[in-house]
PDB file with SEQRES, HELIX, SHEET and CRYST1 records, atoms N, CA, C and O in Angstrom:
SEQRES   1 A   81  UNK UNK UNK UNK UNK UNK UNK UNK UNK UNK UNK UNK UNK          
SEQRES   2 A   81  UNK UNK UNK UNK UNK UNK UNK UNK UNK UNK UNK UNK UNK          
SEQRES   3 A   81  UNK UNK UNK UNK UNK UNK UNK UNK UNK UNK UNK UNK UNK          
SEQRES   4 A   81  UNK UNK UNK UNK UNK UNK UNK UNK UNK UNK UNK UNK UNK          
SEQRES   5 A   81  UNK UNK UNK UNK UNK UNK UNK UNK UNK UNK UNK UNK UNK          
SEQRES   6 A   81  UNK UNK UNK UNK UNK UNK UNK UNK UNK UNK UNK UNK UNK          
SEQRES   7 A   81  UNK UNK UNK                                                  
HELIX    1 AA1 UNK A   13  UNK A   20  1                                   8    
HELIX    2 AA2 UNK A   25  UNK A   29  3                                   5    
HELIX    3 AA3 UNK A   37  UNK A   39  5                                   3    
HELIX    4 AA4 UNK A   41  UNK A   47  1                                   7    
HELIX    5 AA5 UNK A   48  UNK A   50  5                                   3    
HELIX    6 AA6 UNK A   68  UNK A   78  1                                  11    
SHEET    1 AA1 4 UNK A  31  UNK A  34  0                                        
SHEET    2 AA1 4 UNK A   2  UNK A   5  1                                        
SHEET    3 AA1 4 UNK A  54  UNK A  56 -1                                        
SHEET    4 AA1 4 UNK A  59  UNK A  62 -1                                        
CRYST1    1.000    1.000    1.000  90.00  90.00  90.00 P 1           1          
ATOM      1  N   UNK A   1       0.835  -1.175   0.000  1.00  0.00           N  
ATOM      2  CA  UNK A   1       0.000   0.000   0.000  1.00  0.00           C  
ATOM      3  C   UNK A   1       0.879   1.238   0.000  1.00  0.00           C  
ATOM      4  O   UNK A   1       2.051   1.233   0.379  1.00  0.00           O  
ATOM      5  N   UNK A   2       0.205   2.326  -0.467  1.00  0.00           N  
ATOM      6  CA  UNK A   2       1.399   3.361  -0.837  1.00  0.00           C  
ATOM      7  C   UNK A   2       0.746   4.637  -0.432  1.00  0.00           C  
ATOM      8  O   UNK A   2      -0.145   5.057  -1.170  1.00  0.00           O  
ATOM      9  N   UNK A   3       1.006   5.196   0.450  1.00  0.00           N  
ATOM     10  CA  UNK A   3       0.551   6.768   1.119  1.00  0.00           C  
ATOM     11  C   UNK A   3       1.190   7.850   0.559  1.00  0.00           C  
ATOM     12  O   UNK A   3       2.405   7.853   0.364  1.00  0.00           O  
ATOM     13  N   UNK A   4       0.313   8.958   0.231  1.00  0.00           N  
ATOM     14  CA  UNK A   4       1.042  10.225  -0.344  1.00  0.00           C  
ATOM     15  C   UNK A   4       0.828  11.292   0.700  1.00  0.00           C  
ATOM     16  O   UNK A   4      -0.187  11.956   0.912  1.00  0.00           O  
ATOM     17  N   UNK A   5       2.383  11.326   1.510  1.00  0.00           N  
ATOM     18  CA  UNK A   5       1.864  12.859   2.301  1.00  0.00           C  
ATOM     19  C   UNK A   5       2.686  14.400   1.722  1.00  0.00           C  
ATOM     20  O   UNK A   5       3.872  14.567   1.436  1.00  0.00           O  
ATOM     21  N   UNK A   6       1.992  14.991   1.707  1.00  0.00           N  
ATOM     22  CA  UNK A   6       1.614  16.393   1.365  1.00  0.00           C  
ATOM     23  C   UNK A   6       2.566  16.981   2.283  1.00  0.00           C  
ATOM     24  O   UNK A   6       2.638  16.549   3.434  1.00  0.00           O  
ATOM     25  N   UNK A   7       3.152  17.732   1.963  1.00  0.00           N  
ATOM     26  CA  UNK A   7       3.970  18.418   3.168  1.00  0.00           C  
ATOM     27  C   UNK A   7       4.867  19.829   2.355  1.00  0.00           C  
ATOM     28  O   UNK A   7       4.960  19.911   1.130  1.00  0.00           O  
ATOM     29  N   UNK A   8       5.492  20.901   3.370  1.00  0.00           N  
ATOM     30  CA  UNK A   8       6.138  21.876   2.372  1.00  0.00           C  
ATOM     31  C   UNK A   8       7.683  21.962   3.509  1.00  0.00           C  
ATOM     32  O   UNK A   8       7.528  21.560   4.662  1.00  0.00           O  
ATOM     33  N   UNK A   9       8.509  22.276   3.257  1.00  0.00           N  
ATOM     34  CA  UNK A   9       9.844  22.312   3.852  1.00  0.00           C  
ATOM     35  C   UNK A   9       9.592  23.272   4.443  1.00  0.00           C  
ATOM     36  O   UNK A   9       8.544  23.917   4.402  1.00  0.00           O  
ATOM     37  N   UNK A  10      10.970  23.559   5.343  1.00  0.00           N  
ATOM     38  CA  UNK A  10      10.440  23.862   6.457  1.00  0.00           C  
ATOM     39  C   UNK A  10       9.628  24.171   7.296  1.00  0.00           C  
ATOM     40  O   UNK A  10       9.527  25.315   7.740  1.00  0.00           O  
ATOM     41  N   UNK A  11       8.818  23.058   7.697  1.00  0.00           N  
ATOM     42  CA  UNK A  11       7.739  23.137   8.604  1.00  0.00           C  
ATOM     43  C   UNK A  11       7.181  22.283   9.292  1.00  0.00           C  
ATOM     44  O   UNK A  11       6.482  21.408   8.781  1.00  0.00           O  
ATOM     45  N   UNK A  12       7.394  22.386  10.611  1.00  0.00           N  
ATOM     46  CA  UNK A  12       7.569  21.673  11.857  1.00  0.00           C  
ATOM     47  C   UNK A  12       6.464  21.242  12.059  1.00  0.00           C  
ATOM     48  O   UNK A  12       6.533  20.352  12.907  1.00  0.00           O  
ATOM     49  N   UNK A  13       5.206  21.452  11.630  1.00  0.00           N  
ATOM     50  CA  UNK A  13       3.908  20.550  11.724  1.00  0.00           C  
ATOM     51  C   UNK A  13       4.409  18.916  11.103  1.00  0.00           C  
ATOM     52  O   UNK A  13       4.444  17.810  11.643  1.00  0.00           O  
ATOM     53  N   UNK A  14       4.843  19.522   9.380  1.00  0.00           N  
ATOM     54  CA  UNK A  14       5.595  18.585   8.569  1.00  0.00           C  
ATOM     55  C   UNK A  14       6.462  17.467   9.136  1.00  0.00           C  
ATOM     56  O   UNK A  14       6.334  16.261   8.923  1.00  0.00           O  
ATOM     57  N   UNK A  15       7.425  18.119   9.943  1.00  0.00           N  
ATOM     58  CA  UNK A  15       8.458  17.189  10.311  1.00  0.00           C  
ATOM     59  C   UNK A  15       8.087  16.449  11.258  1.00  0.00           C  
ATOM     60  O   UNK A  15       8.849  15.485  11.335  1.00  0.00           O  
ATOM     61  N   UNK A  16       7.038  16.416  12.259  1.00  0.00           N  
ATOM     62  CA  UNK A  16       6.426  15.770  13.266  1.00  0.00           C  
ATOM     63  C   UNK A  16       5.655  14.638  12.945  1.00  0.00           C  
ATOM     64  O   UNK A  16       5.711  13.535  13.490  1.00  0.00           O  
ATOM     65  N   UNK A  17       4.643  15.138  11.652  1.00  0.00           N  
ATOM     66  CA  UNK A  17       4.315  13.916  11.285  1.00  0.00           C  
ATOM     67  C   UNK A  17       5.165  13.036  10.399  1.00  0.00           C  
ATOM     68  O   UNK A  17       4.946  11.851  10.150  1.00  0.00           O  
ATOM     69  N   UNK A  18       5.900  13.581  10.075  1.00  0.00           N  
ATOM     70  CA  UNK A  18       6.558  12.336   8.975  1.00  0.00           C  
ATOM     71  C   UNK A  18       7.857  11.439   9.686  1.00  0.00           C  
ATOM     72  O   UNK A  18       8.530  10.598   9.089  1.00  0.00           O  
ATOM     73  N   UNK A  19       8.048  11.936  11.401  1.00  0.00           N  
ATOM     74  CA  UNK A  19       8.394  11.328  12.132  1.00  0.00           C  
ATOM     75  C   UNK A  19       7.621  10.467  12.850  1.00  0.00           C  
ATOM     76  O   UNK A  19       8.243   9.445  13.142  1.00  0.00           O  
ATOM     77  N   UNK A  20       6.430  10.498  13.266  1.00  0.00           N  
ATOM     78  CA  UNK A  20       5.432   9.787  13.919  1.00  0.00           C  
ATOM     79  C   UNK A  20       4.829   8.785  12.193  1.00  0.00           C  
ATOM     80  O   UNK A  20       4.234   7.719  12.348  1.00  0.00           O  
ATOM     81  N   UNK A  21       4.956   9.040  11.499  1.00  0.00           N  
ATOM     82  CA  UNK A  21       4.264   8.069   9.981  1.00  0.00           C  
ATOM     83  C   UNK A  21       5.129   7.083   9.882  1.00  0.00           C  
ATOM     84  O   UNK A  21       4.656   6.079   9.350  1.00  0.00           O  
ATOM     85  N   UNK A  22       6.251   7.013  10.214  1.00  0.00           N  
ATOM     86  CA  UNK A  22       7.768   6.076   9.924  1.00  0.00           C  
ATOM     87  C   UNK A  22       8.127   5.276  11.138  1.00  0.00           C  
ATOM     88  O   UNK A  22       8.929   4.345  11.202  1.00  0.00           O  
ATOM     89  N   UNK A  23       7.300   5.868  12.218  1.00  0.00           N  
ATOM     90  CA  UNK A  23       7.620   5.037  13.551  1.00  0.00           C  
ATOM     91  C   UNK A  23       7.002   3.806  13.157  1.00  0.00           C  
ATOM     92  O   UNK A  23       7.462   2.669  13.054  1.00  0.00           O  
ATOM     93  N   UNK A  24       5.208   4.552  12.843  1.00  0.00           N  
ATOM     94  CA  UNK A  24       3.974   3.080  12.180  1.00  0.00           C  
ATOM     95  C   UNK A  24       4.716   2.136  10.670  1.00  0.00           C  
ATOM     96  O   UNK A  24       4.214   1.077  10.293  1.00  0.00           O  
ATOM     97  N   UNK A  25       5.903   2.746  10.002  1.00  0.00           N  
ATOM     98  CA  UNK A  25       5.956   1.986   9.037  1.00  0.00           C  
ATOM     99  C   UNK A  25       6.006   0.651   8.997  1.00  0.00           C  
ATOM    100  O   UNK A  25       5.349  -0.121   8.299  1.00  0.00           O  
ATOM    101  N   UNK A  26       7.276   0.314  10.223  1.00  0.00           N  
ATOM    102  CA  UNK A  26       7.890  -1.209   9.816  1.00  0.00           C  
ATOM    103  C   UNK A  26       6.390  -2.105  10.282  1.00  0.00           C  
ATOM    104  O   UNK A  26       6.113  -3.187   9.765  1.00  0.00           O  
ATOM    105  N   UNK A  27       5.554  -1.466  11.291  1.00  0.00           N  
ATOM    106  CA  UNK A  27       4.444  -2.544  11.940  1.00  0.00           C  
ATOM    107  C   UNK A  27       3.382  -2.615  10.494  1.00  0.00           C  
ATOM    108  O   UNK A  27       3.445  -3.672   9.866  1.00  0.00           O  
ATOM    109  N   UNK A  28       2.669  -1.805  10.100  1.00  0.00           N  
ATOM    110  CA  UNK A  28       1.891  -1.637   8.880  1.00  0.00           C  
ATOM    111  C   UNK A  28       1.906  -1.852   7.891  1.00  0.00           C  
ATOM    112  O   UNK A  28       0.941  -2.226   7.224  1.00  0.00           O  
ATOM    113  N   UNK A  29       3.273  -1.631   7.433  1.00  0.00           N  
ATOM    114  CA  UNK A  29       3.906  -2.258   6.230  1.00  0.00           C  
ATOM    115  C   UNK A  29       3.668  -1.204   4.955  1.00  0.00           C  
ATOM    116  O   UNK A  29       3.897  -1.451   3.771  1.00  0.00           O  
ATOM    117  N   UNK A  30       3.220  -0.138   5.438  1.00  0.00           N  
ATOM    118  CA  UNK A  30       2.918   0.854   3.627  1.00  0.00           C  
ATOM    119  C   UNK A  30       4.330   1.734   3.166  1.00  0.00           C  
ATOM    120  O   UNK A  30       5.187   2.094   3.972  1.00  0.00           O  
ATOM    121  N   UNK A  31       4.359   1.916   2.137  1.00  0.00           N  
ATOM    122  CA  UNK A  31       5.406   2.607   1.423  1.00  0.00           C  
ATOM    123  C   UNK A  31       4.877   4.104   1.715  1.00  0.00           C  
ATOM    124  O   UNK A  31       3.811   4.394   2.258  1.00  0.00           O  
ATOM    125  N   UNK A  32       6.037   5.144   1.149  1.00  0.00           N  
ATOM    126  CA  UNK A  32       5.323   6.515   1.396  1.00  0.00           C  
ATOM    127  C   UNK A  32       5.929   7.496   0.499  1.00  0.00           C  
ATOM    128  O   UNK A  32       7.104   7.862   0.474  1.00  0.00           O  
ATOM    129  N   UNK A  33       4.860   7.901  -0.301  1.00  0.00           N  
ATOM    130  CA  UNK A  33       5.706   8.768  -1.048  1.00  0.00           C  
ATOM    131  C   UNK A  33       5.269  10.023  -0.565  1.00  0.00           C  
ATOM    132  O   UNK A  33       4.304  10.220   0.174  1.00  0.00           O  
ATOM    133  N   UNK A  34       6.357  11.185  -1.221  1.00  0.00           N  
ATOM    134  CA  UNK A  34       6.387  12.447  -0.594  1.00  0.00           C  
ATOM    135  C   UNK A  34       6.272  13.295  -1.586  1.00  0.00           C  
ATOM    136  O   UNK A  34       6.733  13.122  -2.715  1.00  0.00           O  
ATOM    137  N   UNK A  35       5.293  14.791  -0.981  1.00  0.00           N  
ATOM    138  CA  UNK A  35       5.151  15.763  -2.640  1.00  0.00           C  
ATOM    139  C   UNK A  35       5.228  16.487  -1.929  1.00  0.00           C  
ATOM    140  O   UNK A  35       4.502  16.266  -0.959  1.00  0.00           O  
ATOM    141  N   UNK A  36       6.184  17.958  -1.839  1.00  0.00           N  
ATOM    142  CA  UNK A  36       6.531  19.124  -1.844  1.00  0.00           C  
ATOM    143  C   UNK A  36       5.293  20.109  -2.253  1.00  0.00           C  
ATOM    144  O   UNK A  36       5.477  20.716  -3.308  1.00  0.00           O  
ATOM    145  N   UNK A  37       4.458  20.280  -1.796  1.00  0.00           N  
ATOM    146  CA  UNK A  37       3.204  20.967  -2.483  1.00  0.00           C  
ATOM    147  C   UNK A  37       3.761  22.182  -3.353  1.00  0.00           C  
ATOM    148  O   UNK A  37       3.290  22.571  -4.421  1.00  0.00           O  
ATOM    149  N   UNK A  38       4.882  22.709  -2.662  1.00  0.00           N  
ATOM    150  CA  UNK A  38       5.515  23.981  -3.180  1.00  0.00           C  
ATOM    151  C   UNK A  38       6.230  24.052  -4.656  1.00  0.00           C  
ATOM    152  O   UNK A  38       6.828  25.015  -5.135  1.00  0.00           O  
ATOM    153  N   UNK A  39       6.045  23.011  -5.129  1.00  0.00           N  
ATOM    154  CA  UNK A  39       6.593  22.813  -6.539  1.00  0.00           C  
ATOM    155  C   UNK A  39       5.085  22.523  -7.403  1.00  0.00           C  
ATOM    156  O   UNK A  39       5.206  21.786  -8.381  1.00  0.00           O  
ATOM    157  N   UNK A  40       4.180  22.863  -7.211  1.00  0.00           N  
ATOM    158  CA  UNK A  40       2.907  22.608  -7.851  1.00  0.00           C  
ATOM    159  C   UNK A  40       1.947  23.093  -7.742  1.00  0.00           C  
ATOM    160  O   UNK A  40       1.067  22.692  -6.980  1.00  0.00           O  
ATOM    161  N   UNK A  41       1.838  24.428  -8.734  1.00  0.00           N  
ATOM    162  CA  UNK A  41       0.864  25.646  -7.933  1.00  0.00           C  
ATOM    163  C   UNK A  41      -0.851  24.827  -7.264  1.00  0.00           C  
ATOM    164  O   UNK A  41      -1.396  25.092  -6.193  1.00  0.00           O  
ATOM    165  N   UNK A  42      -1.374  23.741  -8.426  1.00  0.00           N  
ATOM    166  CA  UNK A  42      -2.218  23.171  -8.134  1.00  0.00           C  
ATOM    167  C   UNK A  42      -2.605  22.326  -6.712  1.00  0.00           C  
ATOM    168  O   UNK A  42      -3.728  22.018  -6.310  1.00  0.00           O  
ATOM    169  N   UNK A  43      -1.531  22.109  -6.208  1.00  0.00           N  
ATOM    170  CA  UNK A  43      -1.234  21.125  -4.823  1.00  0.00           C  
ATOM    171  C   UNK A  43      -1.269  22.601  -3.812  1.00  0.00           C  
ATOM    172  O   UNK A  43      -2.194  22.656  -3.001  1.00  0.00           O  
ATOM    173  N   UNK A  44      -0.448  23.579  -3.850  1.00  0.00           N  
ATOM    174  CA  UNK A  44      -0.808  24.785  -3.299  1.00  0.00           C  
ATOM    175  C   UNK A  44      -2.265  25.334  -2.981  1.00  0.00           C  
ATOM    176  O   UNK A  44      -2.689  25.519  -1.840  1.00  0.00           O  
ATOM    177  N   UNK A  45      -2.809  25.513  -3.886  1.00  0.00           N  
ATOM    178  CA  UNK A  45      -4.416  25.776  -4.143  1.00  0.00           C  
ATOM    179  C   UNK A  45      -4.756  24.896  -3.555  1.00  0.00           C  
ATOM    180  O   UNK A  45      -5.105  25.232  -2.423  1.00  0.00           O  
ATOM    181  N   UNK A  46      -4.878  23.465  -3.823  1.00  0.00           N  
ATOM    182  CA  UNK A  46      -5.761  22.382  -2.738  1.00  0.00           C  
ATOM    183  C   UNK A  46      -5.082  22.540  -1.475  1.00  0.00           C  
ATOM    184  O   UNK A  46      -5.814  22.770  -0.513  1.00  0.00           O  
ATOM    185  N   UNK A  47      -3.686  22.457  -1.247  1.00  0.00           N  
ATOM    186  CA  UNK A  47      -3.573  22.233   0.425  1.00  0.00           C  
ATOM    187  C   UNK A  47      -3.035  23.446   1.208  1.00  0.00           C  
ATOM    188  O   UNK A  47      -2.788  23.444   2.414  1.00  0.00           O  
ATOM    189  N   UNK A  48      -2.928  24.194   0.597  1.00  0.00           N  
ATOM    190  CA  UNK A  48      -1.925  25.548   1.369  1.00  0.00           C  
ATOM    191  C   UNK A  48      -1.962  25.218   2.840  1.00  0.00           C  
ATOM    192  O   UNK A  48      -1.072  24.468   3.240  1.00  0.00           O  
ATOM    193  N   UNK A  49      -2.719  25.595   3.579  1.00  0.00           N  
ATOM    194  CA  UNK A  49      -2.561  25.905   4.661  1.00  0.00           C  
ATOM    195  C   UNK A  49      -2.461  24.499   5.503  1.00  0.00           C  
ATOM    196  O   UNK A  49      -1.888  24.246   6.563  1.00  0.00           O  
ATOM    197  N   UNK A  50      -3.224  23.701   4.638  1.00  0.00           N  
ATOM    198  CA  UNK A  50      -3.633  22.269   5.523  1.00  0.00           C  
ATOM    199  C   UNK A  50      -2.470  20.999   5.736  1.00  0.00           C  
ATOM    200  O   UNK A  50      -2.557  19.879   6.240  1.00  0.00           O  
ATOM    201  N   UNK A  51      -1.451  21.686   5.152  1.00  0.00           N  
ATOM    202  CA  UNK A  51       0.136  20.457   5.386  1.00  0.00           C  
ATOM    203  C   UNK A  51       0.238  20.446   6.592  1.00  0.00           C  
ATOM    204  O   UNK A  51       0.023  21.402   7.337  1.00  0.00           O  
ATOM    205  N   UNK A  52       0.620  19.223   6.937  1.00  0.00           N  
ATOM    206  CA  UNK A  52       1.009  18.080   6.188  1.00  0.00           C  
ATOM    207  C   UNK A  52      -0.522  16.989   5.988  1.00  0.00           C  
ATOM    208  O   UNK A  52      -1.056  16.506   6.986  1.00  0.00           O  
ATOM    209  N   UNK A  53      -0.784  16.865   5.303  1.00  0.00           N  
ATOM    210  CA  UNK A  53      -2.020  15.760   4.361  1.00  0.00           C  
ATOM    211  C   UNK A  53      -1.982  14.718   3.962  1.00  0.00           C  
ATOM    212  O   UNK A  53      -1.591  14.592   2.801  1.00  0.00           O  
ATOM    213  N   UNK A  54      -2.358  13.528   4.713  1.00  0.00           N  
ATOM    214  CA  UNK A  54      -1.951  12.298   4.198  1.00  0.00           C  
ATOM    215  C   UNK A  54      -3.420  11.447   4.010  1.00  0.00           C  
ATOM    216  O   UNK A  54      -4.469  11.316   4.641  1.00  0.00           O  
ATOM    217  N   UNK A  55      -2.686  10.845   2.451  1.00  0.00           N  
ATOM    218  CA  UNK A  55      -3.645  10.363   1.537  1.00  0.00           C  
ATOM    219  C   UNK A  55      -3.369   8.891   1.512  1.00  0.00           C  
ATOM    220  O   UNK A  55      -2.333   8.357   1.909  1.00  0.00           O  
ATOM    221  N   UNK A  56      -4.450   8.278   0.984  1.00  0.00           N  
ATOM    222  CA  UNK A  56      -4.455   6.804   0.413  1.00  0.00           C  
ATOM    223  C   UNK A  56      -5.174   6.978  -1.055  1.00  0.00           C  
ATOM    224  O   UNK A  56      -6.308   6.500  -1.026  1.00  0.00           O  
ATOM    225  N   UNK A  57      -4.910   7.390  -1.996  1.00  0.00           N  
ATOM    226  CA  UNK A  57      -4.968   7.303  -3.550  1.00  0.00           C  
ATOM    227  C   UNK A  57      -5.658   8.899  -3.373  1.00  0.00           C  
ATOM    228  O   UNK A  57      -5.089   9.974  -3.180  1.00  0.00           O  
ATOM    229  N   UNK A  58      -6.923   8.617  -3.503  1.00  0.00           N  
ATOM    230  CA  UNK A  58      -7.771   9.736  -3.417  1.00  0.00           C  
ATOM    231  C   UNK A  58      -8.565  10.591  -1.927  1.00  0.00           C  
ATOM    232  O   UNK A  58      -9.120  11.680  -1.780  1.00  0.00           O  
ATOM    233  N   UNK A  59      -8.295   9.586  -1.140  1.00  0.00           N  
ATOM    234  CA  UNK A  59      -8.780   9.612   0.065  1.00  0.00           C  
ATOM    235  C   UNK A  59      -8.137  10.144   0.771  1.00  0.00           C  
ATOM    236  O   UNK A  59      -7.046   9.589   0.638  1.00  0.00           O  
ATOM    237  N   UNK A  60      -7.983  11.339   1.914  1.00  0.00           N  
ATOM    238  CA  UNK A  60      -7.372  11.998   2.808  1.00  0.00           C  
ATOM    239  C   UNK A  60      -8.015  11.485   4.279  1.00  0.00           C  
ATOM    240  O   UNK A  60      -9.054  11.573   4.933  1.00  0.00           O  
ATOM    241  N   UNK A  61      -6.688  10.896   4.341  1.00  0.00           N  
ATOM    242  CA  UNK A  61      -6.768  10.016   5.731  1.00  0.00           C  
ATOM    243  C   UNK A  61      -6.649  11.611   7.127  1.00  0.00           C  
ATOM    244  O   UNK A  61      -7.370  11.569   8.123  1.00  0.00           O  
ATOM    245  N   UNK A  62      -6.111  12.267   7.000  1.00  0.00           N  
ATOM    246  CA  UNK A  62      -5.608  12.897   8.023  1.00  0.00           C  
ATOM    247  C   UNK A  62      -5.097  13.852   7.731  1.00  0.00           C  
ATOM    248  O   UNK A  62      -4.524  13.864   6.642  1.00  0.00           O  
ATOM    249  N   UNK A  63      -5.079  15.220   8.681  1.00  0.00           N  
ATOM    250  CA  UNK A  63      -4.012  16.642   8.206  1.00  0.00           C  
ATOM    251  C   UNK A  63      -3.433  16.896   9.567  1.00  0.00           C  
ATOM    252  O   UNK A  63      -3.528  16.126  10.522  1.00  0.00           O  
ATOM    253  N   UNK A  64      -2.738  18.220   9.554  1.00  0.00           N  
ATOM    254  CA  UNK A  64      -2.445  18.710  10.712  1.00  0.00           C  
ATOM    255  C   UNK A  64      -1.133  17.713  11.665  1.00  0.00           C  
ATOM    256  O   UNK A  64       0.073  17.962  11.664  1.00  0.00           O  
ATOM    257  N   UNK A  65      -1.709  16.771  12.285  1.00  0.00           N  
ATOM    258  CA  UNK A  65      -1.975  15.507  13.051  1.00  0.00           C  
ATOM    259  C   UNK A  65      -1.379  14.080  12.332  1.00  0.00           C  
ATOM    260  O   UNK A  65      -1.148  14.181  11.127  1.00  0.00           O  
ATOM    261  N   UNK A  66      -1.149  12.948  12.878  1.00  0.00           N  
ATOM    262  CA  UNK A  66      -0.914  11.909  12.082  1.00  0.00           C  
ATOM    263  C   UNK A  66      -1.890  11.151  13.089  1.00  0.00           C  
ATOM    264  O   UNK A  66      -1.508  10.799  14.205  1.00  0.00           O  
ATOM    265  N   UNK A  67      -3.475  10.876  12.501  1.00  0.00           N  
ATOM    266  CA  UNK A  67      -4.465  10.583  13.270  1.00  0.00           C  
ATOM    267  C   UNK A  67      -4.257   8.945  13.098  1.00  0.00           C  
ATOM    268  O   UNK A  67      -4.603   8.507  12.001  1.00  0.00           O  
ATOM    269  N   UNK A  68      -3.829   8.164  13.880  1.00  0.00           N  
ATOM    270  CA  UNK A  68      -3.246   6.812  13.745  1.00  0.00           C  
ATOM    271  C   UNK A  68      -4.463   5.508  13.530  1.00  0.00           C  
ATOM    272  O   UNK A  68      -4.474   4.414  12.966  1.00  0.00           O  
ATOM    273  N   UNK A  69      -5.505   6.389  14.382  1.00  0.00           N  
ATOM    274  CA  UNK A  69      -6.430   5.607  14.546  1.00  0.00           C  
ATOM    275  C   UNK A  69      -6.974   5.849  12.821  1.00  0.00           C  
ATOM    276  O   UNK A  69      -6.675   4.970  12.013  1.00  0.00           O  
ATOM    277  N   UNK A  70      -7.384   6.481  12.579  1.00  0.00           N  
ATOM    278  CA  UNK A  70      -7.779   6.861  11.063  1.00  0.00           C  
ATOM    279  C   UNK A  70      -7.132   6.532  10.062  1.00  0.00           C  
ATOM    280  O   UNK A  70      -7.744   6.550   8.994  1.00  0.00           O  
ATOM    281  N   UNK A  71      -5.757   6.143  10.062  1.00  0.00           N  
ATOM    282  CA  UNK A  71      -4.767   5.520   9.102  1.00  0.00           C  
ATOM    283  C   UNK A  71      -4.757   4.144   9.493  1.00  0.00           C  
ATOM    284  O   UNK A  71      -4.118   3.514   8.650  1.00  0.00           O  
ATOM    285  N   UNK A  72      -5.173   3.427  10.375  1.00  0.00           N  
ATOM    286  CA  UNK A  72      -5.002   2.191  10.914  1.00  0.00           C  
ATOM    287  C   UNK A  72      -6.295   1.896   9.917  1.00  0.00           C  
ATOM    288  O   UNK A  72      -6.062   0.993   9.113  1.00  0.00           O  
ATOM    289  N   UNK A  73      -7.676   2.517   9.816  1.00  0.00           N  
ATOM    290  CA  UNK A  73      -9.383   2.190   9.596  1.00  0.00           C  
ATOM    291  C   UNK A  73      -8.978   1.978   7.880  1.00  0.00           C  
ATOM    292  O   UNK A  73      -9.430   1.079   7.170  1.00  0.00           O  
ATOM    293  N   UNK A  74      -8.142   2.909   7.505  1.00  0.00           N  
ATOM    294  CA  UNK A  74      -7.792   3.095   6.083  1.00  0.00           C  
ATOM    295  C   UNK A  74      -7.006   2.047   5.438  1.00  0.00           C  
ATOM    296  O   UNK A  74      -7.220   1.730   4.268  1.00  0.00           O  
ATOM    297  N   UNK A  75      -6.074   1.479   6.177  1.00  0.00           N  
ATOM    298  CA  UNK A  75      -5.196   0.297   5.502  1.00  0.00           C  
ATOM    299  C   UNK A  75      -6.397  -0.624   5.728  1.00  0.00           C  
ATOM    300  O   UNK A  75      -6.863  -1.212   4.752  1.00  0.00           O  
ATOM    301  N   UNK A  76      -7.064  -0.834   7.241  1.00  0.00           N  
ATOM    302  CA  UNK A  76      -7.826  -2.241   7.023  1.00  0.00           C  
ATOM    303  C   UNK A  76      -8.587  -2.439   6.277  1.00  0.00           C  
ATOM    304  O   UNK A  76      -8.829  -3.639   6.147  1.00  0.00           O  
ATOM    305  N   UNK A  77      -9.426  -1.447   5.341  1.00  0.00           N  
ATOM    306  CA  UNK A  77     -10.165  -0.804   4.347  1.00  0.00           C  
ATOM    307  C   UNK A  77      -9.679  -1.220   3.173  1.00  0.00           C  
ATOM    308  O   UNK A  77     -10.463  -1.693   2.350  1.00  0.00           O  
ATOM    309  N   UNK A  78      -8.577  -1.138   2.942  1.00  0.00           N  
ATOM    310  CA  UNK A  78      -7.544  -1.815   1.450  1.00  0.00           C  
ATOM    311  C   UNK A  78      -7.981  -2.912   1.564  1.00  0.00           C  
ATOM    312  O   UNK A  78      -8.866  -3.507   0.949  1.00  0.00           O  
ATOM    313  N   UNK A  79      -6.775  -3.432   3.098  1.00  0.00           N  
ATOM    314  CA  UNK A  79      -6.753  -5.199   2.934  1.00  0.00           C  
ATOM    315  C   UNK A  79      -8.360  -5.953   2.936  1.00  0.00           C  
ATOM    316  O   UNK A  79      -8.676  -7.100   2.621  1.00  0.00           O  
ATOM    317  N   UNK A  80      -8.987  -5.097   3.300  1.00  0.00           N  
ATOM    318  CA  UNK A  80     -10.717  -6.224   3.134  1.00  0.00           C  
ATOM    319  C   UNK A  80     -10.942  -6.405   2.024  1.00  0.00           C  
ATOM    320  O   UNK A  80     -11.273  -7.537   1.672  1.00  0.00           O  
ATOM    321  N   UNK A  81     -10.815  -5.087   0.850  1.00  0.00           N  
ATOM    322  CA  UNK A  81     -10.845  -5.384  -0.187  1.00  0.00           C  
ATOM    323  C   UNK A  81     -10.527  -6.840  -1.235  1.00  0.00           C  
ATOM    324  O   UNK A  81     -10.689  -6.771  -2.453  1.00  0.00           O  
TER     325      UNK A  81                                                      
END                                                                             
């Protein structure tokens, strides 16, 4: 499974969660890719203020926060599939 979080450099909301997202990696098992919103005026417009944003394809699991319980509901959501 492959998570896209949203995030812009320097910024300590940013760096908190993508320290708390990597603690859950090795137990959960998802990959994670990363987008710089700041290189994409369009990603700007959708998330400005709301980084760091973490997604499962289309779905926004969580902002602000790395809501664990809500990313936990979201993978089990895949695997039932």
């Amino acid at each position: 499974m492959r998570l896209t979080l949203y995030y812009r450099e320097n910024c300590h909301l940013c760096d908190d969660f993508r320290r708390a997202l990597m603690r859950l990696q090795p137990e959960l098992g998802f990959e994670t890719d990363e987008v710089d919103i700041d290189r994409d005026v369009g990603l700007v417009r959708r998330f400005d203020s709301r980084v760091p944003v973490l997604s499962l394809g289309e779905q926004e699991i969580c902002h602000y926060f790395l809501d664990e319980t809500a990313l936990r509901a979201a993978l089990a959501a895949v695997s039932a599939d």
